[in-house]
DSSP file (Angstrom, degrees, kcal/mol; ACC not computed):
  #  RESIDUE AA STRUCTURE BP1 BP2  ACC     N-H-->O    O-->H-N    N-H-->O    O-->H-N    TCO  KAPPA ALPHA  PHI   PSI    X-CA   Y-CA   Z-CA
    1    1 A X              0   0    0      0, 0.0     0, 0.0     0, 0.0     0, 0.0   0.000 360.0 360.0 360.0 113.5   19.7   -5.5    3.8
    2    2 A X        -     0   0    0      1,-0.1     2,-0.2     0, 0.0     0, 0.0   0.168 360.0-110.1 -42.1 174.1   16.5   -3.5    4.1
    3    3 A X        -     0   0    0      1,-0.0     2,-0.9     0, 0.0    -1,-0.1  -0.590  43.3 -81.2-116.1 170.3   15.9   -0.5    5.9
    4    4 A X        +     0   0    0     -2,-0.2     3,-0.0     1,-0.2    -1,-0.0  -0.610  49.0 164.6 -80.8 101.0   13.4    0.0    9.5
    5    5 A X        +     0   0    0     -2,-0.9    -1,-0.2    23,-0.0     2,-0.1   0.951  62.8  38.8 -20.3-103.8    9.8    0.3    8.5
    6    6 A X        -     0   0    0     22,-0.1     2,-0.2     3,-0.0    22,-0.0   0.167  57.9-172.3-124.3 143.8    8.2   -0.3   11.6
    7    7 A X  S    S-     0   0    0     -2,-0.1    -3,-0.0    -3,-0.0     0, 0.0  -0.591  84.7 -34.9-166.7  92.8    9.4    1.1   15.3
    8    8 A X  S    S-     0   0    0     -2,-0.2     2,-0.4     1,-0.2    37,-0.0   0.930  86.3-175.3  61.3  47.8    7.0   -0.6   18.0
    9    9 A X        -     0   0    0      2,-0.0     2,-0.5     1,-0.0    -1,-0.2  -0.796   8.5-174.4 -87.7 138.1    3.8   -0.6   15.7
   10   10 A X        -     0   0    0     -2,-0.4     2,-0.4     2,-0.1    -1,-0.0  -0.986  10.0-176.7-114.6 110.0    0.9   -1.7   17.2
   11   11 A X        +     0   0    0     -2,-0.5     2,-0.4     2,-0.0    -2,-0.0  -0.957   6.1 175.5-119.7 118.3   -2.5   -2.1   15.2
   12   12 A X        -     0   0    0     -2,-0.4     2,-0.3    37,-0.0    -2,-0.1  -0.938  11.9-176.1-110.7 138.5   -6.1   -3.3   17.6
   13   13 A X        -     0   0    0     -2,-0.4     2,-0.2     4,-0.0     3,-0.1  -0.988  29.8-110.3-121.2 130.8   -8.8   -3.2   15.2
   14   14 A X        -     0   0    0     -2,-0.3     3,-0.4     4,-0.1    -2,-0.0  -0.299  47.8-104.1 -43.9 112.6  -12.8   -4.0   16.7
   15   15 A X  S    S+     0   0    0      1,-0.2    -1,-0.1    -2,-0.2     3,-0.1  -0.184 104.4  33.8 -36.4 144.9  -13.7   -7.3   15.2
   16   16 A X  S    S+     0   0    0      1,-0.2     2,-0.3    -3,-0.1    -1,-0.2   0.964  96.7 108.8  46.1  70.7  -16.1   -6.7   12.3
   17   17 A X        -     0   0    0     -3,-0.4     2,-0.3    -4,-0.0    -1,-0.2  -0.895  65.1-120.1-140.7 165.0  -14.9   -3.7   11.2
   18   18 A X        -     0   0    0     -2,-0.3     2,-0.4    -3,-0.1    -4,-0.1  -0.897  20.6-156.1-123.9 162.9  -13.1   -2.5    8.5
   19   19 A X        -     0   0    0     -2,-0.3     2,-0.4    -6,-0.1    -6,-0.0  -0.966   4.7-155.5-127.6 162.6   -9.6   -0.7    8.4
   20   20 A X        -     0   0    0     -2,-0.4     2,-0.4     2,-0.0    -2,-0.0  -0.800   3.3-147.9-108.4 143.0   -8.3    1.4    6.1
   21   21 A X        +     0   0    0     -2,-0.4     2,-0.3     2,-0.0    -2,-0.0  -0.609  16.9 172.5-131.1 101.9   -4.8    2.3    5.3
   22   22 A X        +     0   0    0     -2,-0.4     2,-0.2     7,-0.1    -2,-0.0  -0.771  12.4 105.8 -96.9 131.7   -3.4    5.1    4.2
   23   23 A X        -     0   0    0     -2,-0.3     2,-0.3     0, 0.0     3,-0.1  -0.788  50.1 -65.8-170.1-170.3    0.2    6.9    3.4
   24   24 A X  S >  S-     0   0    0     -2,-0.2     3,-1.6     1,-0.1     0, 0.0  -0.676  70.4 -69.3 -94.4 142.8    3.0    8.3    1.0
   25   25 A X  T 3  S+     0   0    0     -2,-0.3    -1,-0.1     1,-0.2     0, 0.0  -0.147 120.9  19.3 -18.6 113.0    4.9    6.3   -1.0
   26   26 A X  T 3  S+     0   0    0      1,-0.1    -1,-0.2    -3,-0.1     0, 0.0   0.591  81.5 124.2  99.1  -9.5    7.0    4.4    0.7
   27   27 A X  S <  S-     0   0    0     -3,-1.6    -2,-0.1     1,-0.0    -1,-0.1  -0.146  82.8 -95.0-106.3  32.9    5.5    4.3    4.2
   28   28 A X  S  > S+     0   0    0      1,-0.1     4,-1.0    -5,-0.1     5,-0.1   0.576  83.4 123.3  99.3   3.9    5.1    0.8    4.9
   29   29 A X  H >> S+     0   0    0      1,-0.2     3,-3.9     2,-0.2     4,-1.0   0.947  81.7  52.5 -83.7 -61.8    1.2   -0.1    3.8
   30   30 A X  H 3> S+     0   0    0      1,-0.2     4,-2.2     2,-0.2     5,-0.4   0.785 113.6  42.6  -4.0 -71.2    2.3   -2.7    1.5
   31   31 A X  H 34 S+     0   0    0      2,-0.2     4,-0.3     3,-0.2    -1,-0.2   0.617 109.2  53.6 -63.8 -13.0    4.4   -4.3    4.2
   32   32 A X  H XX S+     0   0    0     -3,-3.9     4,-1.9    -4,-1.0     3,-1.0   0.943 115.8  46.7 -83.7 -58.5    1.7   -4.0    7.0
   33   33 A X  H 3X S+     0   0    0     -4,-1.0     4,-2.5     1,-0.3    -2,-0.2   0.601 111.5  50.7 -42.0 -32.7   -0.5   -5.9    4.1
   34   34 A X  H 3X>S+     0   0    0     -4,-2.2     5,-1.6    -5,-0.2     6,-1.5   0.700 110.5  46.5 -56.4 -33.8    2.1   -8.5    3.4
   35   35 A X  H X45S+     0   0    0     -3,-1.0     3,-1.7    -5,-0.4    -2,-0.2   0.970 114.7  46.8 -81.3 -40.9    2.6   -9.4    6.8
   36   36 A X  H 3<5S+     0   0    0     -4,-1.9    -2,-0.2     1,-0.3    -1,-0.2   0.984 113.7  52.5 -29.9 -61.2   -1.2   -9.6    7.5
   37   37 A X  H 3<5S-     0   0    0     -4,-2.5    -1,-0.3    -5,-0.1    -2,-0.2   0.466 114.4-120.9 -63.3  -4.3   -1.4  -11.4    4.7
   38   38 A X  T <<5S+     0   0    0     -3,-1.7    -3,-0.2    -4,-0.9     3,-0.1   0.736  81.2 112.5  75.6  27.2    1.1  -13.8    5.5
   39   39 A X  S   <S+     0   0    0     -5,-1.6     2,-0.4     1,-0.3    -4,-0.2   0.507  78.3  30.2-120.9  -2.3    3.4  -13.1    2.5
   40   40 A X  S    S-     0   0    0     -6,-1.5    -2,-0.3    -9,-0.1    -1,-0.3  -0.981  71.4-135.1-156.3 141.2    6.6  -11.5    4.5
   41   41 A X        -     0   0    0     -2,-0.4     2,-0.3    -3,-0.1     5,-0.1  -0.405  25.2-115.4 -85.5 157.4    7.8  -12.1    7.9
   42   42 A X        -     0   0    0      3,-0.2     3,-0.1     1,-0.2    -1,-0.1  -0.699  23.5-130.6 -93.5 159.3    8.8   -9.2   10.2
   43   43 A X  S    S+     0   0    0     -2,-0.3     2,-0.4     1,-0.2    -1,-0.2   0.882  93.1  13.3 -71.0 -27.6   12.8   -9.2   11.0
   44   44 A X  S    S+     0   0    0     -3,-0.1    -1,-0.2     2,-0.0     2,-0.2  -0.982 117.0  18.9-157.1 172.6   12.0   -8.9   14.3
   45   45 A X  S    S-     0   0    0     -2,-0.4     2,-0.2    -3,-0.1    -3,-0.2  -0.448  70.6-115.9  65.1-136.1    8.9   -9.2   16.4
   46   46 A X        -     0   0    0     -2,-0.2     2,-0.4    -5,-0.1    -3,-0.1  -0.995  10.8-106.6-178.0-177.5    6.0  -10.8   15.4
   47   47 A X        -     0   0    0     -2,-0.2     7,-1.0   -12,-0.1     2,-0.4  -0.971  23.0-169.3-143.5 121.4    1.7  -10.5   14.4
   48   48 A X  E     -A   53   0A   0     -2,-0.4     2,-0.6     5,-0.3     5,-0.2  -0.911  10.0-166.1-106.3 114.8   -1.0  -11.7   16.8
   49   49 A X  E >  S-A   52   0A   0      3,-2.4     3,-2.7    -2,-0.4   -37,-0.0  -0.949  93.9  -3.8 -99.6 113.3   -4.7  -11.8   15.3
   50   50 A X  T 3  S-     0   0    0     -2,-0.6     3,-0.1     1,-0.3    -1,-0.1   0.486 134.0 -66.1  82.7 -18.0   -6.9  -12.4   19.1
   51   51 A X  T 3  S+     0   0    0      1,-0.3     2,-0.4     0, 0.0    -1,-0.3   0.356 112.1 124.9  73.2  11.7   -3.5  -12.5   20.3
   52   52 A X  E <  S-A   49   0A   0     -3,-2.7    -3,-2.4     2,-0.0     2,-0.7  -0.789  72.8 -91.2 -89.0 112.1   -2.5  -15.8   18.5
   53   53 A X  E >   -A   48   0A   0     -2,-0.4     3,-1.1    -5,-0.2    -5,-0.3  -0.431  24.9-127.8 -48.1  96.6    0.6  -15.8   16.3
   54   54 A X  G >  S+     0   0    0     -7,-1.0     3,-1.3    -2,-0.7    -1,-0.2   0.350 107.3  59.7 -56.1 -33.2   -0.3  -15.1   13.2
   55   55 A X  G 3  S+     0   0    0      1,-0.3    -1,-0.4    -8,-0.2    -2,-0.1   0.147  97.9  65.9 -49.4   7.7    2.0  -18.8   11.9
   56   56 A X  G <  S+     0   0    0     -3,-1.1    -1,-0.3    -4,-0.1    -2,-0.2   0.593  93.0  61.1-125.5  -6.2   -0.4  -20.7   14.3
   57   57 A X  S <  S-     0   0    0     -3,-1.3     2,-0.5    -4,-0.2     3,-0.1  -0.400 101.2-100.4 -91.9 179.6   -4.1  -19.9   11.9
   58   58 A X     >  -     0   0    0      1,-0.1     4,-1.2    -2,-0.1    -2,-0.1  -0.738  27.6-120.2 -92.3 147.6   -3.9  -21.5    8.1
   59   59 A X  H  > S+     0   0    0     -2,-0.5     4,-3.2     2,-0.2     5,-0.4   0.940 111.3  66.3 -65.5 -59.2   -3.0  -18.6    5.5
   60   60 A X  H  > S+     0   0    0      1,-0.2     4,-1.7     3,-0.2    -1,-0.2   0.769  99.2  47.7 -21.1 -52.0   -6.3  -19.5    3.9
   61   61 A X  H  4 S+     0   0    0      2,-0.2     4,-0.4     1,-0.2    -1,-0.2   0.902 113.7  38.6 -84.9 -38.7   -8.3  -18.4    6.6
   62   62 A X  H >< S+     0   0    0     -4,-1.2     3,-2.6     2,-0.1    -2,-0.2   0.963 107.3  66.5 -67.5 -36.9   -7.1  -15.1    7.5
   63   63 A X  H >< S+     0   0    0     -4,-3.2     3,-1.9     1,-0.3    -2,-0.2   0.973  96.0  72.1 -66.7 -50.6   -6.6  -14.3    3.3
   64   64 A X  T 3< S+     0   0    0     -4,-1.7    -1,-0.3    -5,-0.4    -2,-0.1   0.804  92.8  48.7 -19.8 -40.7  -10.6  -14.6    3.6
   65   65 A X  T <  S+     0   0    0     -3,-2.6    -1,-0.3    -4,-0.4    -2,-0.2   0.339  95.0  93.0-115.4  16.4  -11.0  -11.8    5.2
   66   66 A X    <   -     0   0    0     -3,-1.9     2,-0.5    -4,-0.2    -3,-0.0  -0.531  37.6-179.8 -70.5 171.2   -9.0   -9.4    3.2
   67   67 A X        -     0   0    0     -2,-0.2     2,-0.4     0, 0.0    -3,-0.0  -0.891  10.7-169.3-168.0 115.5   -9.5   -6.9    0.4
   68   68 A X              0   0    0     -2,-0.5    -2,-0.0     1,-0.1     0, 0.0  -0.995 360.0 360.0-130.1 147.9   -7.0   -4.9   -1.0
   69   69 A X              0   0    0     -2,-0.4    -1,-0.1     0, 0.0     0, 0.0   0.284 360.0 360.0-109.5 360.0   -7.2   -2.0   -3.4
């Protein structure tokens, strides 16, 4: 069993924009990118793009509009 990430995070980003993420080891930007990305579920809650549940687009189409370094 993993440990808590996350406690009531809430991310709005402006449409055409870019965001950045930055941290320490171990503070959860991986996981915010996996979840974007559709590659790890949260244990509890959920991810809205527009306010749409992030299971209700195709993986394809949101992974278009990422870039990780």
């Amino acid at each position: 069993m993993g440990h808590t990430v996350f406690n009531a995070l809430n991310i709005e980003v402006e449409a055409k924009t870019a965001l950045v993420i930055t941290g320490p080891k171990g503070s959860g930007k991986s996981a915010i990118a996996n979840m974007l990305l559709g590659f790890l579920s949260p244990s509890d809650g959920f991810v809205n793009i527009n306010e749409i549940p992030l299971t209700q687009y195709p993986l394809q189409a949101i992974r278009q509009h990422f870039s990780l370094i």
